[in-house]
C-alpha positions in Angstrom: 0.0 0.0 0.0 2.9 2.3 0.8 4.3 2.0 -2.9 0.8 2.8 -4.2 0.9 6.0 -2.4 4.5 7.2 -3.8 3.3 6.7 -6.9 0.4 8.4 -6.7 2.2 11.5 -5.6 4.6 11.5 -8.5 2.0 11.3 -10.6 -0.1 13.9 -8.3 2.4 16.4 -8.6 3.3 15.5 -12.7 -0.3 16.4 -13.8 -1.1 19.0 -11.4 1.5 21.0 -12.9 0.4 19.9 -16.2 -3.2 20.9 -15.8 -3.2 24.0 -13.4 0.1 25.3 -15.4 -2.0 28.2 -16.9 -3.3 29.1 -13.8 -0.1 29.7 -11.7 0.5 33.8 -11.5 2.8 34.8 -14.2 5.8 35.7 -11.9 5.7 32.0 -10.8 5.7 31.0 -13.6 8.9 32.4 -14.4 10.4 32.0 -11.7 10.2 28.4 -12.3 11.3 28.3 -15.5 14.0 29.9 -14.3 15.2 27.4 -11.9 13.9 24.3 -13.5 17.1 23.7 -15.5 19.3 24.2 -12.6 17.4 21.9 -10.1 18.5 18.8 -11.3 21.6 19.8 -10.4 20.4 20.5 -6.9 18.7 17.3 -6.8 21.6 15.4 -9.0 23.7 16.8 -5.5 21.0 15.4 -2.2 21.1 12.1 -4.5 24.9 11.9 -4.0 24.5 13.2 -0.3 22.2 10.6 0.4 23.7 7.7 -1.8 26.8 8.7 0.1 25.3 7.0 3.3 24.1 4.1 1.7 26.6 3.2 -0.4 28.7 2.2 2.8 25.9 -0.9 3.4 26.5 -2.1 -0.4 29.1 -4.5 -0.7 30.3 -4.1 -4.4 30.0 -0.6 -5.1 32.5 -1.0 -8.2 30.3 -3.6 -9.7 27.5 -1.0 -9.3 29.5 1.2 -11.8 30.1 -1.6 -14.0 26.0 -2.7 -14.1 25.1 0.4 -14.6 27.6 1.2 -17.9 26.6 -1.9 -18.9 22.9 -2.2 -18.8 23.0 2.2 -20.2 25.1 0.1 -23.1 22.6 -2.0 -24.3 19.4 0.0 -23.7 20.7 2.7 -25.8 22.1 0.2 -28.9 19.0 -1.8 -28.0 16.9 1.9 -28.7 18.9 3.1 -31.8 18.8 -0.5 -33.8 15.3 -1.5 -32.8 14.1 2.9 -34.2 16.2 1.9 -37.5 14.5 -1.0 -38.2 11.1 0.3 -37.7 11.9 3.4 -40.0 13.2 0.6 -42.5 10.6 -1.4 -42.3 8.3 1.7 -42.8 9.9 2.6 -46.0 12.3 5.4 -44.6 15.6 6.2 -46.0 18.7 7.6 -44.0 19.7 11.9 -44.2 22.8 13.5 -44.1 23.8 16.3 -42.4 26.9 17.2 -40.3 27.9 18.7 -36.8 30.4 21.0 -35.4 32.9 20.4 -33.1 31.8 23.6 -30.9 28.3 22.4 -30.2 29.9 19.1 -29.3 32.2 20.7 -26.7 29.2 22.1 -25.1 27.1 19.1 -25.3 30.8 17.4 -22.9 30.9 20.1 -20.3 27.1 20.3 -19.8 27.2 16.5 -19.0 30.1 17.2 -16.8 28.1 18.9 -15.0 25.7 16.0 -13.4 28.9 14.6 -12.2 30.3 17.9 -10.9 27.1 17.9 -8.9 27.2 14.1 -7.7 31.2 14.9 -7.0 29.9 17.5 -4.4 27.3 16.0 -3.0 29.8 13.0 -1.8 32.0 15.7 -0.6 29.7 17.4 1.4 28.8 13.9 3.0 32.6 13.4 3.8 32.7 16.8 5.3 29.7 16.5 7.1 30.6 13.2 8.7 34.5 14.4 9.5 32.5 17.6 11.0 30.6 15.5 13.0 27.4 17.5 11.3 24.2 14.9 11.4 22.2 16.5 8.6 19.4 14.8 6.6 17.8 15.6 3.5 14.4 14.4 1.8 15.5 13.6 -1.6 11.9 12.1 -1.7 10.3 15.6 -1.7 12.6 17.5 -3.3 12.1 15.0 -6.7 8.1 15.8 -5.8 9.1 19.6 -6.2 11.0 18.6 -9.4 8.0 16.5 -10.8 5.4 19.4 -10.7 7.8 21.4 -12.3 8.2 19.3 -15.1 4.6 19.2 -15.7 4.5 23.1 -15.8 7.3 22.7 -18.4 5.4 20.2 -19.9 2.5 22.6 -20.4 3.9 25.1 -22.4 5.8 22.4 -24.3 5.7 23.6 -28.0 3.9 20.4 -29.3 1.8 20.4 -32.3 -0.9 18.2 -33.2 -0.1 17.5 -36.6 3.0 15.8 -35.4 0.7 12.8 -33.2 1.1 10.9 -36.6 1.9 6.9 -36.3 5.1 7.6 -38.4 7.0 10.1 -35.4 5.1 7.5 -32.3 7.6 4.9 -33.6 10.8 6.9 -32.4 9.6 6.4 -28.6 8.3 3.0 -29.4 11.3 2.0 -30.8 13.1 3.3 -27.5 10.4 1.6 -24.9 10.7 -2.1 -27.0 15.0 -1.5 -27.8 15.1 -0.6 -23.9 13.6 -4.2 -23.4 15.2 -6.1 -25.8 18.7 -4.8 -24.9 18.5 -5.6 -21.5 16.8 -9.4 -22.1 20.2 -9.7 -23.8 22.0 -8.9 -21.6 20.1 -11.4 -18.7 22.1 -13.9 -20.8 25.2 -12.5 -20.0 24.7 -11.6 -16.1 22.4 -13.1 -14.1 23.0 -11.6 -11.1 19.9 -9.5 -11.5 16.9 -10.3 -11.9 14.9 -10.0 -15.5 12.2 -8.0 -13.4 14.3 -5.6 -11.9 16.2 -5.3 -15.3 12.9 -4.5 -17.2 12.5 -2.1 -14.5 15.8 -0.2 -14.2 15.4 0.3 -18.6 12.6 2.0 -18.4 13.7 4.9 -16.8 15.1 6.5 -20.3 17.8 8.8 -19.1 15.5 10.6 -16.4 18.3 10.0 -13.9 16.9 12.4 -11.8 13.8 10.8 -10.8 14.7 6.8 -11.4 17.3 6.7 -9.1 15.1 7.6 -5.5 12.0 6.6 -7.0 14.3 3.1 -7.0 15.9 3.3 -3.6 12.4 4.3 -2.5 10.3 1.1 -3.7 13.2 -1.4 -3.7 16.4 -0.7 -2.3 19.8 1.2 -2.3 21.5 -0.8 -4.3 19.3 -1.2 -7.1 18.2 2.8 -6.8 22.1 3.1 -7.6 22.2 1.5 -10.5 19.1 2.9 -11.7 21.1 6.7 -11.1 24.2 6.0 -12.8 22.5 3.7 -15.7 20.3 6.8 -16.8 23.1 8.9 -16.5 25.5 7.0 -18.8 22.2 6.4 -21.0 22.5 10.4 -21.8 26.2 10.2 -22.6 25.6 7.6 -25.0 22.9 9.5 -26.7 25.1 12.6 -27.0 27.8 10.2 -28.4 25.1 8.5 -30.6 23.9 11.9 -31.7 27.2 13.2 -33.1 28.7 9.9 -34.3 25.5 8.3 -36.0 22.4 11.2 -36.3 23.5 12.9 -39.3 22.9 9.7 -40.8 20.6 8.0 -38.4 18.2 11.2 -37.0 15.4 9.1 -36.3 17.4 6.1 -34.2 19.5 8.8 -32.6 16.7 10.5 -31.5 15.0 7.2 -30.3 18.4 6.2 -27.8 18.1 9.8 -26.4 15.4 8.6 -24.9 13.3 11.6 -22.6 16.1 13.7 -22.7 15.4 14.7 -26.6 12.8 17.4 -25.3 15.2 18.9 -23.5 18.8 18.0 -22.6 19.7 16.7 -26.2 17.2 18.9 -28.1 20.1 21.1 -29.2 22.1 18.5 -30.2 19.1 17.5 -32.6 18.9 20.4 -33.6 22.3 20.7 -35.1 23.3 16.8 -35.8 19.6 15.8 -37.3 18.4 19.4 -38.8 15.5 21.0 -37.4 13.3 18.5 -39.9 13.4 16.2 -36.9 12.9 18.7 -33.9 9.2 17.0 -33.9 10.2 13.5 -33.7 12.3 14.9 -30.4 9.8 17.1 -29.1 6.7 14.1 -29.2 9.2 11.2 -28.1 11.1 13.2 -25.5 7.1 14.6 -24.2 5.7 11.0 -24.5 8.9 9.1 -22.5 9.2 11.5 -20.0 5.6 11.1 -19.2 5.9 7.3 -19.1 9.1 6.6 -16.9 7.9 7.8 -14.0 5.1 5.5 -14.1 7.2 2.8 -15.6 9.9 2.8 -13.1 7.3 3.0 -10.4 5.0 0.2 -11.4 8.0 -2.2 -12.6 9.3 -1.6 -8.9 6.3 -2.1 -7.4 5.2 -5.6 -9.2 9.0 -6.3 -9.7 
């Protein structure tokens, strides 16, 4: 009963930003819009506080690292060949375009940033503790915060209706049944986890920020870990995707992105894939980031 009542305040707080959006007074408005991009960070930084803690009770913390990479590795192959074989199998031909080495510089520091924030978020846990400071945080409300602020952003998404068509749906299809198939693979490989808790920890499509507590929250520590650093190495192998593969491959690039193409990687698609694809990003990105949340939840839950 207690997992049925997390989840129904994630998804409390996703659509009652989504639906009362229009009604907040304008200033709030901006104001969160203003902060949304920069909270992650803040949350990206009580995970690693937190994590900190519990990481002492898990016994293999480098095989943690190695799951994760490893699981982020196949999800996002799994994503990107499972999209190009539906766009083939729909008649679609690859494009060409090219990137530039600026906008992939960016693209590197602004993912160095999750891991600047998780670096000082340990560091304030080792100071803390060598201070002799007991201080808790409630990641668990904070990613609440964060979930009604996505469904303001959400809100005022750009989306148009003329781009629901079946053709676009089968980027974030492609993603949710690559995800799947990438990690049934690799149960063959490890079998340390389980194949439920490895449906559940692909599902989360690079929304790092919300898998990994919602994780620790309805499971455990160990598994919320993996679920943090999996969806955060599942957005550095978009952006590598992206550059190497989505002049050529828009559609399958934008597919491994997962629910970061609305946001995080929209520029990248913007530049590698041409703005031609912007809609595919927009709709997948909207539709995934919708769905992990529930996903992640209801996987742990049954899982």
């Amino acid at each position: 009963m207690q997992s049925f009542w997390l989840i129904f305040q994630l998804l409390f707080c996703l659509a009652f930003g989504f639906i009362f959006a229009k009604k907040f007074p304008s200033g709030l408005r901006k104001w969160c819009f203003k902060i949304l991009p920069y909270f992650s960070y803040l949350l990206l930084i009580t995970i690693a506080y937190e994590f900190s803690g519990l990481i002492q009770e898990i016994p293999h913390p480098i095989e943690i690292l190695t799951t994760s990479i490893s699981i982020a590795f196949v999800t996002s192959i799994g994503a990107f060949i499972c999209c190009y074989l539906l766009f083939k199998w729909a008649g679609y031909l690859p494009t060409h375009g090219r990137v530039s080495s600026d906008l992939v510089l960016k693209s590197l520091i602004n993912i160095s940033y999750a891991f600047i924030a998780l670096a000082l978020g340990y560091l304030l846990y080792i100071s803390f503790e060598t201070m002799h400071f007991d201080v808790n945080v409630s990641t668990w409300h904070l990613l609440l915060v964060f979930m009604l602020l996505i469904g303001l952003d959400l809100a005022y998404s750009p989306l148009d209706r003329s781009w629901l068509n079946w053709k676009i749906l089968l980027v974030p299809v492609g993603c949710i049944i690559g995800s799947f198939v990438g990690v049934l693979i690799y149960s063959f490989v490890n079998g340390d986890l389980k194949m439920k808790d490895l449906i559940m920890l692909s599902q989360g499509y690079g929304f790092y920020s919300m898998s990994g507590i919602v994780v620790t929250e309805l499971k455990n520590a160990e598994l919320g870990s993996i679920a943090l650093m999996n969806d955060l190495f599942r957005e550095i192998f978009a952006i590598i995707l992206m550059y190497c593969l989505g002049w050529r491959y828009p559609r399958a690039a934008i597919s491994a992105a997962g629910a970061t193409a609305m946001d995080v990687t929209l520029p990248m698609v913007k530049q590698a894939c041409g703005n031609d694809f912007i809609p595919h990003a927009m709709v997948s990105g909207f539709i995934l980031s919708v769905l992990a949340p529930i996903a992640v939840s209801m996987l742990a839950v049954i899982s």
